[in-house]
Structure formats: C-alpha cells, structure tokens
C-alpha positions in Angstrom: 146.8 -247.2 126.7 148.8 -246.6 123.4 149.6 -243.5 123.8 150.5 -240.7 126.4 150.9 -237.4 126.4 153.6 -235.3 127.8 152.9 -231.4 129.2 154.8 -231.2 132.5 157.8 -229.3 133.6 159.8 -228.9 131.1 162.6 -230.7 133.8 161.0 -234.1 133.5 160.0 -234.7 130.2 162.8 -237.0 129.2 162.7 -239.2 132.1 158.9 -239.3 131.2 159.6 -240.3 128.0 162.2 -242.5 128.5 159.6 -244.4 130.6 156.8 -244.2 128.0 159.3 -245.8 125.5 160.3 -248.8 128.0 156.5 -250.0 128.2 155.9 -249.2 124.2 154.0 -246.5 124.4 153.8 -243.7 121.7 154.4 -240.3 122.5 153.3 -236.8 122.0 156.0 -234.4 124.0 155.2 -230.6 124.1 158.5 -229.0 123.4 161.4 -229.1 124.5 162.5 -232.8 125.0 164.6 -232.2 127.3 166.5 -229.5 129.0 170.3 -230.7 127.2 171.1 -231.9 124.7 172.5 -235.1 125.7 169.3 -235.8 127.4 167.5 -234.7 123.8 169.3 -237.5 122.0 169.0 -239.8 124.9 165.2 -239.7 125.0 164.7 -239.9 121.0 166.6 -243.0 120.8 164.9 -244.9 123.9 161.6 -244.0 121.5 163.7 -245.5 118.2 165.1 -247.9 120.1 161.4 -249.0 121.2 160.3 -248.7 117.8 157.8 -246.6 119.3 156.5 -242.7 117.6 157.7 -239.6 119.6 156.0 -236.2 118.1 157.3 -233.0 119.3 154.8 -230.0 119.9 156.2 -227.0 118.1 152.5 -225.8 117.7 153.0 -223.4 115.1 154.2 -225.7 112.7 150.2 -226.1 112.6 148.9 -222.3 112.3 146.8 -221.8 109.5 148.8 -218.1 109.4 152.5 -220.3 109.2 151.4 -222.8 107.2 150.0 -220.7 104.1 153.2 -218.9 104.2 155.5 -222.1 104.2 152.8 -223.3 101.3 153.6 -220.1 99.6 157.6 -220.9 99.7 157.2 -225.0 98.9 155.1 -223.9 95.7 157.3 -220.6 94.7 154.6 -218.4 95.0 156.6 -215.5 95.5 159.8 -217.2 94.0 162.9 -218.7 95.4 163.2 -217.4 99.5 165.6 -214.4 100.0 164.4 -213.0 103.4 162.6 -214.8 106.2 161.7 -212.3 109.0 159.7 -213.6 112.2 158.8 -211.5 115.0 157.2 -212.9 118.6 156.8 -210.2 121.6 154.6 -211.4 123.8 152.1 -209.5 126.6 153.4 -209.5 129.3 157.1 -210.8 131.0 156.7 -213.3 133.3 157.8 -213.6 137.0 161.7 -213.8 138.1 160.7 -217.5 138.9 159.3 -218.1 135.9 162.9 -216.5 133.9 165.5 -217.9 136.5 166.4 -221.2 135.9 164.4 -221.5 132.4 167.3 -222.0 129.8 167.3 -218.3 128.9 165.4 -216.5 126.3 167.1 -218.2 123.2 165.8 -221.5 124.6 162.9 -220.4 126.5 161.1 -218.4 123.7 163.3 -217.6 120.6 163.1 -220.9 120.8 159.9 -221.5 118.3 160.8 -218.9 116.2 164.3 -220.5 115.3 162.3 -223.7 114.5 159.8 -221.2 112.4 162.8 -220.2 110.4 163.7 -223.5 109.6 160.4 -224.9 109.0 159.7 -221.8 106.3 163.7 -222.2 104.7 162.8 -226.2 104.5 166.0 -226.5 104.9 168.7 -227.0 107.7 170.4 -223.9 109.0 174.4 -223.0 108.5 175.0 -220.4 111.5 173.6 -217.9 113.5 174.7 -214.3 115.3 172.5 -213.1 118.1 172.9 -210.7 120.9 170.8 -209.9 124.0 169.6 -206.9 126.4 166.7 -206.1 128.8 164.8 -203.5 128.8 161.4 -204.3 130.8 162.4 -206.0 134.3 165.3 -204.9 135.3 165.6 -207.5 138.2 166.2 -210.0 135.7 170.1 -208.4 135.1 170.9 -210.2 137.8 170.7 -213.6 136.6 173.2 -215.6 134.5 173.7 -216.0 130.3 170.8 -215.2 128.6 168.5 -215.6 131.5 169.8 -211.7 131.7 167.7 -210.9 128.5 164.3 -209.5 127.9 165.0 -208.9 124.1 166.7 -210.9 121.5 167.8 -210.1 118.1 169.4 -213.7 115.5 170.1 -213.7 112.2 170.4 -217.1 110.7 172.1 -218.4 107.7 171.1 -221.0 105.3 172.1 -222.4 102.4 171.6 -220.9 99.1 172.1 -217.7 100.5 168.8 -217.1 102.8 168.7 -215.4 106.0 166.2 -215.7 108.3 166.1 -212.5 110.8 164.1 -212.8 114.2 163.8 -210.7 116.9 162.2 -211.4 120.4 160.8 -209.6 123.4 159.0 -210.4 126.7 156.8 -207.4 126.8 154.1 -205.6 123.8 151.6 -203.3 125.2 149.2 -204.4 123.1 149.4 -207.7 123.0 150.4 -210.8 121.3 152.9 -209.6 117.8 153.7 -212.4 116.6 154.1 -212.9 112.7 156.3 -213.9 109.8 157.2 -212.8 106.6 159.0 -214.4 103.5 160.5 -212.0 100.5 161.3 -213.5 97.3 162.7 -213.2 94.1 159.0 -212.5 92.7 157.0 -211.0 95.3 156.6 -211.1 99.3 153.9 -212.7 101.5 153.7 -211.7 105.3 150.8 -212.5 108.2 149.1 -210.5 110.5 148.5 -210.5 114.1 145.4 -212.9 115.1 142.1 -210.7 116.9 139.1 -212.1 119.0 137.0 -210.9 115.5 137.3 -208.9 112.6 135.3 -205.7 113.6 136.7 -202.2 112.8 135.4 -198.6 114.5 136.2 -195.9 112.4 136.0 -192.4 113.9 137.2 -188.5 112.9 140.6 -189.6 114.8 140.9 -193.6 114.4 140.4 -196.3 112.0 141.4 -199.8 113.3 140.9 -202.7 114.9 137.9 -202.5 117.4 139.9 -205.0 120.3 143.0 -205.7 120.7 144.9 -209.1 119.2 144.5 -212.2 121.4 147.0 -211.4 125.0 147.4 -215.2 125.8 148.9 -218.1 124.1 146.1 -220.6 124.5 143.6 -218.3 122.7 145.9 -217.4 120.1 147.0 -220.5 119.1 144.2 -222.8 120.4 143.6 -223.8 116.2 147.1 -225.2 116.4 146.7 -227.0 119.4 143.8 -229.0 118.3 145.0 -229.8 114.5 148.9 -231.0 116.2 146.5 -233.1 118.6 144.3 -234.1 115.5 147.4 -235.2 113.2 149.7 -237.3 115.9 146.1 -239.4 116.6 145.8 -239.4 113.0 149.6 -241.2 112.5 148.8 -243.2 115.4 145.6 -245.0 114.1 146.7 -244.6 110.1 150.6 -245.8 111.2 152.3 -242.8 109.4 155.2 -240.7 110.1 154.6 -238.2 112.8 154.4 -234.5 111.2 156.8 -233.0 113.8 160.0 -235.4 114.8 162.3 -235.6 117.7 164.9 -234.5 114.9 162.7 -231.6 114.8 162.7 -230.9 118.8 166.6 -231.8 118.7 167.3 -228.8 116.1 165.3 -226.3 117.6 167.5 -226.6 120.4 170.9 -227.1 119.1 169.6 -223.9 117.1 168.6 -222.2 120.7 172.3 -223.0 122.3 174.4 -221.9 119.4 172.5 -218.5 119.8 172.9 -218.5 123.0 177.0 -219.3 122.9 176.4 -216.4 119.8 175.5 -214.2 122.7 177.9 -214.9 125.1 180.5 -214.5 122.7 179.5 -211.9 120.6 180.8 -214.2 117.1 178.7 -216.4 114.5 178.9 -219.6 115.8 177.9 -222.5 113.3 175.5 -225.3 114.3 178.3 -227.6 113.6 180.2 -226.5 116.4 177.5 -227.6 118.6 176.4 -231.1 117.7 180.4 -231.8 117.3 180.5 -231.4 121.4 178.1 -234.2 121.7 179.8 -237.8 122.5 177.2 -240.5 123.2 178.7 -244.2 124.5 175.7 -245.4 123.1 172.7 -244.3 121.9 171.0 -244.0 124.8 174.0 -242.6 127.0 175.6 -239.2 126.1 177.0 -236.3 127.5 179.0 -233.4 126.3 182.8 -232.3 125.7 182.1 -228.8 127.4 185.3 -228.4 130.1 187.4 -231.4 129.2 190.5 -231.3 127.0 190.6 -234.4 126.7 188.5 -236.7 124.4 186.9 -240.0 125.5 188.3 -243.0 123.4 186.8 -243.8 120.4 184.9 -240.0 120.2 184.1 -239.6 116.4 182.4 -236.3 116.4 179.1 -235.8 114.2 178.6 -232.7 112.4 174.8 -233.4 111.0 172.3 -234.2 114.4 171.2 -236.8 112.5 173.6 -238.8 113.1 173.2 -239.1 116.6 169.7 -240.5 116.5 168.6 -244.0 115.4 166.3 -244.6 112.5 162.6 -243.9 114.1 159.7 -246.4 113.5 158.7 -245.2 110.3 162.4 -245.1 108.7 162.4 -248.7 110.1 159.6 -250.0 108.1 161.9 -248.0 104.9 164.6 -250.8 105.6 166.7 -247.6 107.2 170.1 -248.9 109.5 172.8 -247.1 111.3 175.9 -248.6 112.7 177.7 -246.8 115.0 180.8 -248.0 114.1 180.9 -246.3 110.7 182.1 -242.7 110.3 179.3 -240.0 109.7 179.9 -238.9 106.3 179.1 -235.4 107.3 182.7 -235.9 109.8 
C-alpha cells in the first residue's frame, strides 16, 4: 500500500491521517482536515514531517465549469479581476442531525465556495464580512453560532482591490445553482448550471431546459471527482507536487471561521486575526489562545498560515527549511 484514501466522518480524519503519515503512507483527504484548526496544522505537519504527500479534496478546484473561468483570469481574458461572484444553493436541507454539530454553514458548505474565491483571485484573501439567517427549517434556530443558519451572504477582500461576493443556501426548488462569475476590466465570463443533457422543449408558453439541473452532488460533480482522483495518482507515480495542498485545506478553513466570528460579531474580521490565535509547542502540537489572557511562553504569533506548516515533500526536494526559532517575517 502507498497510498490511502481518506472519506470518513469528517471527526476522524486527522487522527487517520496522522496515522497514515506515521507508516509513510501518502494521502488523499476529502475536505476538511480536520474539524480545528490546531488539529489542521497538526495533521499537515505529521505528513511534512513524514516527508510524505497529503492532497486535500476541494473537488471543484477540478470542474471543467471552474477551471475555464480561473483559465480565463490567469490568461487576462477579460482583464485584470474586479468582481468574483459565486453562488451554491443546494436541493434540499439536510436533517437536524446532519446541521447540529457540523461546524455551521460557513464551515459546513460556504466552505468550498470561500476556497472558490480564492482559487479564482489566485491570491490570498485580506478580510471578510458575513452575516447569517434561516429561512427553510425553522427547527434549526435552535442550535448554536452558525449552525442557526440556512443562508449565508460573505464578501471577501483581496488585494489589489478585488472582492469576491458569495452567497449560500440549504434549499433551491429546482435543484443544484451553483456557479461563478468573474468581471473584469475588459469583459465578464460566468458558468451555468450543469443538466442531465442539453435538450430544450419549446412550446406557445415555455422555452427552456427540458429537465431540471443535476439535484445531487455526486452526479453533478462526478467529472471532478475522477480528474482530483486521476491527478493525486498522477503525482504519486510521476513524484510531483500534489495540485491541491494541506495549505489549501488550512485556508479554506481559517477562511470559514473568520466568517463565522464575522457573523457572530457582525464586524470585518481579517484572516490575520485568526491564524494569530494559533500557538503550536511544536509542529505537531497546537492549540489555540481562545479564553486565555495569558500567553504561553515563548508564543510568537504568525500572521501568514504558512508559517505554521513545515516545508511538504516537494518543497523539501527545493532545498526549502524552517526553523522555528526565527520570527515569521509576516509578525
């Protein structure tokens, strides 16, 4: 066995890995690492530590629909990025089991989209406002942060100006909406929804689509699932870098909590301010500042996430070092 892959509860995927690393075996996680972020960090150095490859599944980093709009931005097709707009409503809600206990709509679902953002900006993110409410199950209300919330509304902030606007929502009648759109200085280019085919019925009172878009994930993104599959077997037997990193998983989420602290506290809140409450002993034991005023000795906080992690196996093989007795220049 070289390799293993990872699609259990989301609740055990860093012990998982963790032990994948410690018998150097590469690893393919689906999303997210872990359920924390010390955990996150944690688990992605075990892997660099191991020297071993960790890719994160954020499958629609590997749409055809995503990726010939990020094409479109890393070749100015439609000139420099102004506007990045990404919508994801999905069928159905799913059960109060499902919601309670699941991180909360920001981390849950929003989740992909804030990594969509930042995988079209191709760069990393500044700050974000968000705000929550629900609308479909009401029994939902009950339930703590944004585990309360059905819908979701961000705006992001990157550099150079850009603003990436998402909104979210558990329930649309008629099925899967989930698309993305990028306005620049010299023209726009935007994706549809995905259908079962391409037939049309035309009649004296409707033109349209003959079916409905695709109502379940697997079908709508089963294209994604098996090019991500093709490309970490690809890096595996070819030894090259991974296409989607635990850096990448690690974002996503520090993107997913400052939205949800957004929420709670009805302010921008920069990503900054979250990695900066992450203390790690070592790399592979961390925890957070949350509820203490007082800071362990020899805290340094770390304002780029990148400085928590380790160089992986690839930056390795680059000569790439970190001591962890230097000061992060980003400090």
């Amino acid at each position: 066995v070289d390799a293993v892959w990872i699609c259990s509860p989301s609740q055990f995927h860093a012990e998982q890995i963790k032990a994948c690393a410690a018998y150097g075996k590469h690893v393919f996680c689906e999303k997210p690492i872990a359920t924390d972020l010390p955990e996150t960090v944690e688990a992605i150095n075990a892997c660099n530590e191991a020297g071993v490859k960790l890719m994160i599944g954020l499958q629609r980093r590997f749409d055809p629909n995503f990726q010939r709009v990020r094409q479109a931005v890393e070749t100015r097709e439609v000139g420099d990025p102004i506007m990045i707009k990404l919508c994801s409503r999905d069928p159905a809600p799913p059960p109060f089991e499902y919601v309670r206990g699941g991180g909360g709509i920001f981390a849950d679902m929003a989740v992909h989209d804030l990594d969509m953002s930042r995988f079209l900006a191709g760069d990393d993110p500044i700050d974000i406002l968000a705000t929550g409410s629900c609308h479909i199950d009401k029994s939902i209300e009950q339930l703590e942060g944004s585990e309360a919330f059905d819908t979701a509304t961000c705006i992001v902030r990157y550099p150079n100006g850009v603003q990436a606007v998402i909104d979210v929502c558990r329930q649309s009648s008629y099925g899967y909406d989930q698309r993305a759109e990028v306005l620049g200085t010299s023209g726009m280019i935007t994706t549809d929804n995905v259908y079962p085919n391409t037939a049309r019925v035309f009649k004296p009172h409707f033109t349209g689509n003959a079916d409905m878009p695709y109502d379940f994930f697997l079908s709508r993104y089963q294209e994604a699932y098996v090019t991500e599959t093709i490309e970490f077997c690809q890096s595996l037997v070819h030894d090259t870098p991974v296409p989607c990193t635990g850096i990448d998983g690690l974002v996503a989420l520090i993107m997913a909590a400052a939205a949800d602290k957004s929420a709670a506290e009805n302010r921008w809140v920069t990503f900054r301010e979250i990695v900066q409450d992450i203390y790690c002993v070592d790399p592979t034991h961390c925890d957070t500042l949350a509820g203490s005023d007082v800071f362990p000795e020899g805290f340094k906080p770390v304002a780029d996430p990148k400085d928590l992690l380790l160089p992986n196996v690839d930056e390795q093989k680059e000569g790439a070092t970190m001591d962890w007795n230097v000061p992060s220049p980003f400090q």
